[in-house]
N, C-alpha and C positions, 0 to 999 in steps of 0.2 A: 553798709547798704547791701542789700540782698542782689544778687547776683540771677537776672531773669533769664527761665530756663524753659522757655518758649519752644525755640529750634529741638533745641535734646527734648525735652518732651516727644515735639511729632515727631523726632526719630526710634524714639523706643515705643512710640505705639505698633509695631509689628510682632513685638512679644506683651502679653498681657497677661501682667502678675494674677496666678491662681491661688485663693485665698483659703477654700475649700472645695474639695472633690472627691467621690464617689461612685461608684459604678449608676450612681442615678442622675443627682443632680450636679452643677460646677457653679461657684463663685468664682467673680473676679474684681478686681481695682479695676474700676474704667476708669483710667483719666479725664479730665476736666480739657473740653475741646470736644471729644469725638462723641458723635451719635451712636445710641443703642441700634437703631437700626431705617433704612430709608425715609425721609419725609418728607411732604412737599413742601413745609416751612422751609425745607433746606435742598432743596431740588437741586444746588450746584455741586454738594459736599459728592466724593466718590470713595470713604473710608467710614466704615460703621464697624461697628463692636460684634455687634452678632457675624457679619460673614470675615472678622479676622480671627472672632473664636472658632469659626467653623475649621478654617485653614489652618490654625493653631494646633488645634486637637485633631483631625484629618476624618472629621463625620458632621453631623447636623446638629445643631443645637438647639433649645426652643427658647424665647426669651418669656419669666415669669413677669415681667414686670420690668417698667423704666425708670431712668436717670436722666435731668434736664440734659442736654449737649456741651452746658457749661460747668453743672456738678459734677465733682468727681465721686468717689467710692465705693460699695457692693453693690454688684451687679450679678441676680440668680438666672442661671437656664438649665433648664429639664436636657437629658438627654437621651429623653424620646418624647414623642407628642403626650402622653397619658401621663407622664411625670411637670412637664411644663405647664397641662393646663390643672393640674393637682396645685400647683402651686401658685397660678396667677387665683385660683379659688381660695384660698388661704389668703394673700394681696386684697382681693375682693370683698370679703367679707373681714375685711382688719385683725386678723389673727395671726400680724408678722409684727412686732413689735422695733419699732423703726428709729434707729438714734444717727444724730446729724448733727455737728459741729461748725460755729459758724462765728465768723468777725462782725460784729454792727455798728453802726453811729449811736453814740449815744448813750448814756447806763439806762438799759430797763428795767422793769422791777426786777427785784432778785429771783421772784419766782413764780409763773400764772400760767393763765389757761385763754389762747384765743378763741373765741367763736365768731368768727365771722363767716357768713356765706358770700362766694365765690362764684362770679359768672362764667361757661365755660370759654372763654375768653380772656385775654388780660384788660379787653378795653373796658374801662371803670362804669359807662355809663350803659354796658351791654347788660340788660334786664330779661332778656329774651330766655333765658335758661339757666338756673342759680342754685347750685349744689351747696349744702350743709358741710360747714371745714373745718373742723378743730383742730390747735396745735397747743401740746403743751411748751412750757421754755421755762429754763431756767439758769440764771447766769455764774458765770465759773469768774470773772478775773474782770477788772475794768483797769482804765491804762489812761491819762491825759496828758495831751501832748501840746508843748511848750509852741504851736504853731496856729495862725489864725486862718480859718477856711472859710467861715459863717460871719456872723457877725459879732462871735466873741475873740476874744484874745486868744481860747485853748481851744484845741478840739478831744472830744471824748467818744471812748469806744470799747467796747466789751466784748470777752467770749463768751456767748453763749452755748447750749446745747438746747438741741430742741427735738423733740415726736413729734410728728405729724400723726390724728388720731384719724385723719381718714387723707385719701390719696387723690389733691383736683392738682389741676395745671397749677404748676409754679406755688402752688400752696403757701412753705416758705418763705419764698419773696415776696408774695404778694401780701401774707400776715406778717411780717417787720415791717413791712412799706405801711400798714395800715396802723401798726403801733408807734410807729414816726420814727423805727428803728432799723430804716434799710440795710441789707448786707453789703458790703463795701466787696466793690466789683460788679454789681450787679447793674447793668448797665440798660437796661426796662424798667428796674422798680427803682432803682437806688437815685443816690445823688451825685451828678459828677464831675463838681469838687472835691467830694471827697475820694472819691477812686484815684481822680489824678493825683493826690496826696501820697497814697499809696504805690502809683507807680512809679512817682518821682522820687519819694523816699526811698523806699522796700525794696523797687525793680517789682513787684508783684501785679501781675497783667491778668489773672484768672478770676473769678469770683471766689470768694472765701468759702465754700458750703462745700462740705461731703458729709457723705453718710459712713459714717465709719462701722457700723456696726447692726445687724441685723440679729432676730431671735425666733425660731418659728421652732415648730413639730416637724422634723422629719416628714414629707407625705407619704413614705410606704414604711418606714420603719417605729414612724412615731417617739422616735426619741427626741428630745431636746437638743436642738442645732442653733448654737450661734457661729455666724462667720462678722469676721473682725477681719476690715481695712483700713491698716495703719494709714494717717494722713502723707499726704504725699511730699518729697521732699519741700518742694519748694515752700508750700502749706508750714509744714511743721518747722521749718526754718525762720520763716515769719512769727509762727507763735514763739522761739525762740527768743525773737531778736526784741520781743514785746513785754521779754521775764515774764512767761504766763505757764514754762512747760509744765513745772510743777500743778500746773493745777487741773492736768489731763491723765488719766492712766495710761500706765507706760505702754499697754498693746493699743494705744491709738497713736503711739509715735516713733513706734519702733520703723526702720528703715527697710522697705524692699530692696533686697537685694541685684 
C-alpha cells in the first residue's frame, strides 16, 4: 500500500521544483493542492504559487496561464509583464500544445476525440454561456482489479493521456465525466466509490491529473520550447504500484529531486 504524502507535500511547498528557466520566462511543478493564484472560490486558502514563486526567485512574476488547485504539473510565468502577456496570447489562441496524464474508471476507447461544449460553470444545467471544448485522449495501459465497487465483481481503470484542444474550466474532468470515464480523485466530477478505493487501497488522497508536459514557440526567441514535469512522487508510485511504468516515457517519471 502507498504511503499518503499529504503533510510532506504541504511542507515542501515552500520550495517549488523549477523545470525550466530563462532570463524571460520560468516553469514550475505546481503541486496538486495549491492555487495558481488568489480566488474567491477559495477565499480561505492563504498560500498560492504565484506569490511563493515571487519569494522564491526575490522579483515579480506574471502568470501565462492556470492549473485547477487540484492538478498538479507545468506551470509558465513571464518574468516581466510583456513576456507574460506574450504567452497567455499563445494559451489564447491554442498554439501551446498541452499533455496531461491521468487515472480513470473504466477502459475507454483506445483512442478519440471529445467535443463537447461546456458551460462556464460546472453546473450541468447552466445554458447561460457554452464554450466550444475539445479534448483529444488516448489510452496507455488498463488494469482490473480483483475488488467490487459498482455493481460488478471487478472494477476497471485506465491510464490515459489526454490534450485539451482548447482551455474551459475543468475541461478534463468534465469530458471523462461526460464519456462515463471520471478521473478517480476527482471529487465534483468523479465517483466516490471509487476514490475511496483508491485511498483505502493506494493511501492516494489527490486527484490523478497532471500536466506533464507543455510545447510552444519561445515568445521572444522563437525557438521550440518544451518543458517537462516529471509526475510527482506520490503520482508515479501509484502508476508503479499498478505495473503501468513501462508504459510512460521515462522524463514523465523521473524524480524531483
Amino acid at each position: 500500500m502507498l504511503v499518503a504524502r499529504r503533510t510532506a507535500a504541504l511542507q515542501d511547498r515552500a520550495v517549488l521544483p523549477i523545470v525550466f528557466r530563462d532570463e524571460h520566462l520560468v516553469a514550475i511543478h505546481k503541486p496538486a493542492g495549491l492555487l495558481v493564484h488568489r480566488s474567491r472560490l477559495d477565499a480561505h486558502e492563504r498560500s498560492f504559487a504565484l506569490q511563493q514563486l515571487r519569494q522564491q526567485l526575490g522579483r515579480r512574476v506574471y502568470p501565462a496561464h492556470r492549473l485547477d488547485k487540484a492538478t498538479s504539473g507545468v506551470l509558465l510565468f513571464g518574468l516581466t509583464p510583456e513576456v507574460g502577456a506574450a504567452l497567455s496570447a499563445l494559451f489564447a489562441r491554442q498554439a501551446v500544445e498541452k499533455t496531461y496524464v491521468a487515472v480513470v474508471r473504466g477502459y475507454p476507447a483506445e483512442e478519440g476525440v471529445v467535443e463537447h461544449a461546456l458551460s462556464l460553470t460546472d453546473a450541468a444545467d447552466d445554458a447561460t454561456a457554452v464554450q466550444a471544448a475539445v479534448t483529444r485522449f488516448r489510452r496507455l495501459a488498463t488494469i482490473e482489479l480483483e475488488v467490487a465497487v459498482d455493481r460488478y465483481p471487478t472494477s476497471r481503470y485506465a491510464l490515459v493521456q489526454l490534450q485539451p484542444m482548447s482551455g474551459r474550466r475543468h475541461q478534463l474532468r468534465r469530458h471523462m465525466q461526460h464519456l462515463s470515464h471520471p478521473i478517480i480523485g476527482d471529487t465534483t466530477h468523479g465517483k466516490g466509490n471509487h476514490n475511496r478505493l483508491f485511498r483505502e487501497r493506494f493511501g492516494s488522497e489527490r486527484l490523478l491529473l497532471a500536466c506533464v508536459e507543455l510545447r510552444l514557440l519561445h515568445p521572444i526567441t522563437g525557438e521550440a520550447l518544451t518543458c517537462t514535469a516529471p509526475l510527482a512522487a506520490d503520482f508515479a508510485e501509484l502508476i508503479d504500484c499498478l505495473g503501468w511504468t513501462s508504459k510512460l516515457p521515462q522524463r514523465w517519471l523521473a524524480r524531483h529531486s
